[in-house]
C-alpha positions as CSV (number, residue, x, y, z in Angstrom):
1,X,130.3,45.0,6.7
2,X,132.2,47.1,9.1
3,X,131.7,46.6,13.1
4,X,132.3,49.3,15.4
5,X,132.7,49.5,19.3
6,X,130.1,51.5,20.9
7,X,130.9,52.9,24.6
8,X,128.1,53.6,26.8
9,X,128.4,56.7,29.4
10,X,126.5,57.6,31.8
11,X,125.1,61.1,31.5
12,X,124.9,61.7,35.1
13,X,125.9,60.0,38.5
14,X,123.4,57.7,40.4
15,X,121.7,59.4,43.0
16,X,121.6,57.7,46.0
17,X,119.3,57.3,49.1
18,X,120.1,58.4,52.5
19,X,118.4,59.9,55.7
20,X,118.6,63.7,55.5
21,X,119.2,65.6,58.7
22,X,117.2,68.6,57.3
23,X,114.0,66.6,56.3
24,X,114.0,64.0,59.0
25,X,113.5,60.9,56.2
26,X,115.5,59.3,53.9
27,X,115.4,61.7,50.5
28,X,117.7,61.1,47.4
29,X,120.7,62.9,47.4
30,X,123.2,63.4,44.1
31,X,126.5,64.2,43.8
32,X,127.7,67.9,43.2
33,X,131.1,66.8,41.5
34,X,132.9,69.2,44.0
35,X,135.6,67.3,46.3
36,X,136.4,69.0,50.1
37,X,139.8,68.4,51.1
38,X,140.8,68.9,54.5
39,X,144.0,68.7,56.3
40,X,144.9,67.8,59.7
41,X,148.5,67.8,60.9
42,X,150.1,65.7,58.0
43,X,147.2,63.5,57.3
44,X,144.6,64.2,54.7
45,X,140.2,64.0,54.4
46,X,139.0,63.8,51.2
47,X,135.3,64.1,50.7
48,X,132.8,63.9,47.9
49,X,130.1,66.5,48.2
50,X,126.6,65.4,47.6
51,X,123.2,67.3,48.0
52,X,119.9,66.4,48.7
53,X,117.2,67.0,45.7
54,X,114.3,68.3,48.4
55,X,116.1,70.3,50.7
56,X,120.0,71.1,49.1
57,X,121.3,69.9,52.5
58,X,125.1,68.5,52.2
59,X,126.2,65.1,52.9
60,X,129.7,64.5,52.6
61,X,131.1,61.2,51.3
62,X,134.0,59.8,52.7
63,X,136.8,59.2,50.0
64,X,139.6,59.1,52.3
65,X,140.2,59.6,55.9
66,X,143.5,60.8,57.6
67,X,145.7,59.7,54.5
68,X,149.3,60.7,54.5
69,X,149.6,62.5,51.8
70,X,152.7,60.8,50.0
71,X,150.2,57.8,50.4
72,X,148.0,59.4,47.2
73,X,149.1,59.3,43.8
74,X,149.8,62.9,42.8
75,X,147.7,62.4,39.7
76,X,144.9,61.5,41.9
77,X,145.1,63.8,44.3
78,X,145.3,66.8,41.5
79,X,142.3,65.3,40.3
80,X,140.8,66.3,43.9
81,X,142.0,69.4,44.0
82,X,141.0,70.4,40.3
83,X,137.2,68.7,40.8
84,X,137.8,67.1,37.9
85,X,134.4,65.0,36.8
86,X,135.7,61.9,35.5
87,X,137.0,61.5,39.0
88,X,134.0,62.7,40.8
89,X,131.7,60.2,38.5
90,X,133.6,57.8,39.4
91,X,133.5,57.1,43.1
92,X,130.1,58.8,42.6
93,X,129.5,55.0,40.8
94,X,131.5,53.6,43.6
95,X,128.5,51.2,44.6
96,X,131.0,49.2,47.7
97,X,131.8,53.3,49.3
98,X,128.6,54.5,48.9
99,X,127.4,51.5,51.3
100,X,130.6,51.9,53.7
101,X,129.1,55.7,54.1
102,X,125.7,54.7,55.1
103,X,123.8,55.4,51.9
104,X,122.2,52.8,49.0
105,X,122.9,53.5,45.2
106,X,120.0,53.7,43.1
């Protein structure tokens, strides 16, 4: 008998919960996979764009704030700049940032 490792994968992020300025309650919002990157001076914002499912209003999660760039792997930061999913699933799974920006993973 042969065994084999099986790797589960999600097909898409959680959605999370969070109050929607646009619809005045809490609605679920999901991840877009698009990352906003924003520079100020020499520091760098790096954001993970989510939408809400009623309304398509955009919250933006907080990867990083005011980060020198040097500071970010180049790897990682191509990864930003490129949207590239693996990385955008993954702090979309992030359950510890999505509840230090105000929203609950469900």
């Amino acid at each position: 008998m042969r065994k084999e490792k099986l790797a589960a994968q999600a097909e898409n992020a959680p959605k999370v919960v969070k109050n929607c300025r646009r619809c005045r309650k809490k609605t679920t919002f999901f991840s877009s996979g698009i990352f906003r990157i924003n520079a100020q001076k020499k520091k760098l914002d790096v954001w993970l764009i989510y939408k809400c499912s009623v309304c398509n209003t955009t919250w933006n999660l907080t990867v990083f704030t005011r980060a020198v760039p040097n500071s970010i792997p180049y790897e990682l930061l191509h990864g930003f700049y490129e949207n590239d999913p693996a990385l955008a699933e993954l702090y979309a799974n992030d359950a510890k940032l999505i509840k230090q920006n105000g929203a609950t993973l469900i």
